[in-house]
N, C-alpha and C positions, 0 to 999 in steps of 0.2 A: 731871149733864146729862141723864142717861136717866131719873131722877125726873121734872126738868123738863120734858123731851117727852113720855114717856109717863104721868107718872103713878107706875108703880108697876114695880119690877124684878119678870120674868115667874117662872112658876116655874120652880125647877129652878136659878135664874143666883145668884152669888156676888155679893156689894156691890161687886166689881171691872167687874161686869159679864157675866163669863164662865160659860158652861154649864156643870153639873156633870149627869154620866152619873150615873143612879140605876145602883145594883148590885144585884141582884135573884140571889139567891145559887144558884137555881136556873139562867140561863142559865150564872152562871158556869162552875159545876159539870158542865154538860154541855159547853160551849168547852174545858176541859182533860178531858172524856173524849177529848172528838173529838182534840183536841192529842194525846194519849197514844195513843189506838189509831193514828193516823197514825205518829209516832215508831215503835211496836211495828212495824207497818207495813212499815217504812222500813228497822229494824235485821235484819227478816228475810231482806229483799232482801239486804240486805249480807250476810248471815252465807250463805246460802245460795250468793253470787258468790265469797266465798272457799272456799266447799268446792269450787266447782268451780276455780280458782285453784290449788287445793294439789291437786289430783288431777292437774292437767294440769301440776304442777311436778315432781309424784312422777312421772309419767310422761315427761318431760325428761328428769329426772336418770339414770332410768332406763334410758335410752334414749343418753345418753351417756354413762353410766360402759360400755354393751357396746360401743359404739362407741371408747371410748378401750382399752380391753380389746382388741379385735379389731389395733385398731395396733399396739398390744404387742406383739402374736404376731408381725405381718409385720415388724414393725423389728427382732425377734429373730431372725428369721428369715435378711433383709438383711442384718444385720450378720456372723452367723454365715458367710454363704453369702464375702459376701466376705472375712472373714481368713480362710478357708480358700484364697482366691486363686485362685478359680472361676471371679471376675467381667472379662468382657473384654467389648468394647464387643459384638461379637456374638453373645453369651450373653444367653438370655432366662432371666427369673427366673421360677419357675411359687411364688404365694403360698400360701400357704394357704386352704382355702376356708373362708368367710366364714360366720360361724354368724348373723352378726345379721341378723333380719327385722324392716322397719317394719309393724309392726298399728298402726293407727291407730282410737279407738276415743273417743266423745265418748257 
């Protein structure tokens, strides 16, 4: 039918009709630099969010194994003070003092 109206399929188009993209090996080649420096790009940001990630996790963990540690002490403490049968409601308990400091540090 495109014979009969126009004559002649244009360049570049299939007997179905349809356009065909010339490939031109040089844009290709530069589309997947650009593709690949982006991804490179991409995976740095990522790599560089989980170093900060694990720092701030190593810092957590850190931060509450001396916090579970510090309860240790007082629960040993507590528990001691009372079976020795010290503890009556008007007995104050004097704890231990507290070794752990928050530094906070980014």
């Amino acid at each position: 039918m495109r014979n009969e109206l126009f004559g002649s399929s244009p360049k570049g188009s299939s007997s179905n009709g349809m356009r065909q993209r010339s490939k031109n090996k040089d844009d290709s080649t530069e589309d997947y630099e650009v593709i690949l420096k982006h991804h490179e790009d991409m995976q740095g940001k990522i790599a560089e969010e989980m170093l900060s990630m694990a720092h701030t996790l190593k810092h957590n963990s850190l931060m509450a194994s001396r916090i579970i540690k510090e309860d240790n002490k007082v629960y040993k403490y507590v528990r001691e003070y009372a079976s020795r049968g010290e503890m009556t409601k008007s007995s104050k308990i004097k704890k231990p003092k507290s070794s752990v400091t928050v530094k906070v540090s980014r």
